[in-house]
N, C-alpha and C positions, 0 to 999 in steps of 0.2 A: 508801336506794338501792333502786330496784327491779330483781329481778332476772327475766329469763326463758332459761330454759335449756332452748333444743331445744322452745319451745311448751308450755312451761310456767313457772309463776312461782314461785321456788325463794326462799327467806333464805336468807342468809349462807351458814349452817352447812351447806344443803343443796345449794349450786355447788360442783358437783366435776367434774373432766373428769379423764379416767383417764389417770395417769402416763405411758399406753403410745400417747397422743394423739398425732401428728408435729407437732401445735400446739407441745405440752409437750418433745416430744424434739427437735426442729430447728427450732422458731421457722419453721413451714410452716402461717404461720395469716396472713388479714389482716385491716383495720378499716378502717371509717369512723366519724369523730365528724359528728355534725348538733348543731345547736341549735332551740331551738321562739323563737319571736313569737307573741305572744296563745296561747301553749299549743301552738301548732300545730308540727311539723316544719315546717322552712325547706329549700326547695331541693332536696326531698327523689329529684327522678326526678333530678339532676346527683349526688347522691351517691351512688343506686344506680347508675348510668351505672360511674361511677368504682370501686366497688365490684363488679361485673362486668370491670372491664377488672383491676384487682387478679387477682381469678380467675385472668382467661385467662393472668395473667404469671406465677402456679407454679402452674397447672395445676392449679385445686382446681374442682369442681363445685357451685356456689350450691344450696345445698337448698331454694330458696324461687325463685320468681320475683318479677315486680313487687307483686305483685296479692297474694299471700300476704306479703311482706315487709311491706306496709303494714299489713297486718290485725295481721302479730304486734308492730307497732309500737303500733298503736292500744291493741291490749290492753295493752301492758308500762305505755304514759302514761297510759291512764285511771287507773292507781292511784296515778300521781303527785298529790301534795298542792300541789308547788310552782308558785307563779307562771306559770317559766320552766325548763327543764330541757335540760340537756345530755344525751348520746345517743350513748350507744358502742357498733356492731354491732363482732362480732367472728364469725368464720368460720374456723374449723381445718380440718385436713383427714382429721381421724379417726384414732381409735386402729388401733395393728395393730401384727404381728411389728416389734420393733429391726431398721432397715435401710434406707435409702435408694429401693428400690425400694417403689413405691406398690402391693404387691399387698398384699391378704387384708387390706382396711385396713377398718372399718366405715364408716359413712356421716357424713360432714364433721358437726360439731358447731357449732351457732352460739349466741352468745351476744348481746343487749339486754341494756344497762346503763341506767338513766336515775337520775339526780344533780341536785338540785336547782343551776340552772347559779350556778356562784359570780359573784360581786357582781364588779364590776370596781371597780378603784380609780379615783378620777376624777383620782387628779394626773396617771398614766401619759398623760392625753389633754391634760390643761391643762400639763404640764412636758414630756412626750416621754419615751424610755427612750434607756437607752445598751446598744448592743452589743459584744460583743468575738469580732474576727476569730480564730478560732483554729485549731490548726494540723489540728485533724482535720478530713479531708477527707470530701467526699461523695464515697458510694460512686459506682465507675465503672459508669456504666450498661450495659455488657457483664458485669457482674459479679452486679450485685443491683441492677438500675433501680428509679431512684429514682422513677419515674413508679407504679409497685406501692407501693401504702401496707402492706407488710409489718408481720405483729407483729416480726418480727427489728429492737429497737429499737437495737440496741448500739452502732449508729456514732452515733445521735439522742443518745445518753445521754451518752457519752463527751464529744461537744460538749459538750450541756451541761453536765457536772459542772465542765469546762475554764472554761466562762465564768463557771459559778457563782464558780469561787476567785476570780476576779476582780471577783466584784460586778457583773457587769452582768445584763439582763433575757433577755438571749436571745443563742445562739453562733450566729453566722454564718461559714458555710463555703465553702469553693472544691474546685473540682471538682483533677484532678489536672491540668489544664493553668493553673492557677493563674486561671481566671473563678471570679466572685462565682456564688457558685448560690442558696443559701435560708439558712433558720436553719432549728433544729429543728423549729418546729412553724409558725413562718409566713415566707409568701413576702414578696419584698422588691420597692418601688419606688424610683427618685430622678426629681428635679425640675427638670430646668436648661434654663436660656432657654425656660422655657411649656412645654419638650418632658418627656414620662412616660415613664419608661424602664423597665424588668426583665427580668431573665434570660429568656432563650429557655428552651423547653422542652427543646432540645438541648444545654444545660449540664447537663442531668441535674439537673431537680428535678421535683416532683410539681406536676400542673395543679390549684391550688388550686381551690374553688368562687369565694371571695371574688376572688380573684386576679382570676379571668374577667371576677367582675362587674365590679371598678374599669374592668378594660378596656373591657367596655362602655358604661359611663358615661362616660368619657372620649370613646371614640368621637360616644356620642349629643350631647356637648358641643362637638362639634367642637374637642377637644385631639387634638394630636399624638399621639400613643402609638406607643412602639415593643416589638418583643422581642426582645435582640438580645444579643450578647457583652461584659459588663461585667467592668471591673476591679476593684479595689480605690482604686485611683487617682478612678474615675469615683463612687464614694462619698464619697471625701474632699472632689471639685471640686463635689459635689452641693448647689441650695441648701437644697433639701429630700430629706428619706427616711423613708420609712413602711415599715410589716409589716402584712398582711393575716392572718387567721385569722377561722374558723368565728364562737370564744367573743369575740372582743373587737373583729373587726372592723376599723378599721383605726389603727394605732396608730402617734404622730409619732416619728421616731428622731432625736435630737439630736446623740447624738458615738457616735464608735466606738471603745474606745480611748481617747488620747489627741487624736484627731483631732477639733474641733467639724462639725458641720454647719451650714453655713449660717449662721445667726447665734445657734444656740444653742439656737433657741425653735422651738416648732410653725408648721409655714409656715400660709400663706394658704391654698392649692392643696391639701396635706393636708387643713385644717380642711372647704375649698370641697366636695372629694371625699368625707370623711367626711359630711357632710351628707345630701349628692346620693345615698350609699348607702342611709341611712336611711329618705330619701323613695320609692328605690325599693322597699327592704323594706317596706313600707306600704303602694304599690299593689300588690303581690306578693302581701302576705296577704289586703288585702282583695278582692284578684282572688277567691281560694282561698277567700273565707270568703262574698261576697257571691251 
């Protein structure tokens, strides 16, 4: 792993951020993960976009703008070795006196992570994965919006720990009015009668990067797409359902539960979609590279 801390490239031993961080005391830090194609960061002005708007939701000031974000990216992956690399900025909000108010605080710490990106399994894409609905809820977005990619992961864990007993891939949740909102780390589509459905962003979940693209590709296909208020119900009646995320892209969901989807197996539409994503990642970087 490479590390950079605060514009510098630190091992292991030498990442420390001080106890007295509000990162470290109240979970008042946030992140974005990216991944690279051909080496390169993917997507990368949409995830500073969204990392900005994290910012403005508790109120932390970005120590870097665009222009310097990318420089300290650049340096942390040229040390990379790997292929392909995953990419975790992180941004706290600085140490200072025990206390809720943000005075006498030093200046926000931010952290580059880069991990060579793990291998995806290939049954997960050729079998699909199974989810389990479980009882913890998404936070209510008057409370701690889900649309801010907080380091506060505790409601993300708790899901998952829930679905792990269960042996499924991933916990998907419902907001408090009992709508489908996400899983922990990715967003959710369904497939019925040609139509592409997911969660509005006013279920309270976070506007994924990949999430957007499927939508655009859908669009440029001229598929239906919607975003709109789902149930739990409208999962079970679904022929098809996927998850979106950064590192894997877009992944077939087979059952939920006890519940089959569809006929068991990765739909058409999912596979058609996963494709169409690819090709667009490809004129994307070769846009960026040519």
């Amino acid at each position: 792993m490479i590390i950079n801390l605060n514009g510098n490239l630190v091992s292991r031993l030498e990442a420390k951020i001080s106890i007295f961080d509000h990162g470290f005391l109240y979970g008042a830090s946030i992140y974005e993960t990216i991944r690279t194609y051909g080496g390169k960061p993917f997507q990368l002005q949409n995830h500073f976009k969204r990392l900005e708007n994290s910012a403005r939701g508790i109120q932390i000031a970005l120590p870097f703008d665009f222009e310097e974000f990318r420089r300290q990216l650049s340096i942390t992956l040229a040390k990379s070795e790997s292929a392909e690399s995953a990419i975790r900025i992180i941004v706290t909000r600085g140490a200072g006196d025990p206390g809720y108010a943000p005075t006498r605080l030093g200046p926000p710490a931010y952290i580059f992570l880069v991990s060579p990106l793990p291998p995806v399994p290939p049954e997960i894409y050729e079998k699909g994965v199974i989810l389990a609905l479980v009882s913890v809820r998404r936070n209510l977005p008057e409370a701690l919006d889900p649309a801010v990619k907080s380091g506060n992961l505790l409601n993300q864990m708790l899901a998952w720990n829930e679905a792990n007993t269960r042996n499924a891939y991933e916990a998907l949740m419902l907001n408090y009015r009992g709508e489908l909102t996400e899983c922990t780390m990715c967003n959710i589509f369904l497939v019925r009668n040609k139509i592409l459905r997911t969660p509005a962003l006013e279920c309270g979940i976070l506007a994924g990067v990949t999430r957007q693209m499927i939508l655009e590709i859908a669009s440029e296909s001229s598929m239906v797409a919607e975003e709109t208020v789902l149930y739990p119900e409208d999962l079970y009646g679904a022929e098809e359902a996927f998850l979106t995320v950064t590192s894997r892209e877009v992944i077939p969901v087979v059952r939920c539960d006890e519940h089959v989807i569809g006929n068991g197996f990765p739909g058409t539409t999912t596979r058609s979609l996963h494709l169409k994503y690819r090709q667009k990642v490809r004129e994307i970087t070769e846009k960026e590279t040519g």
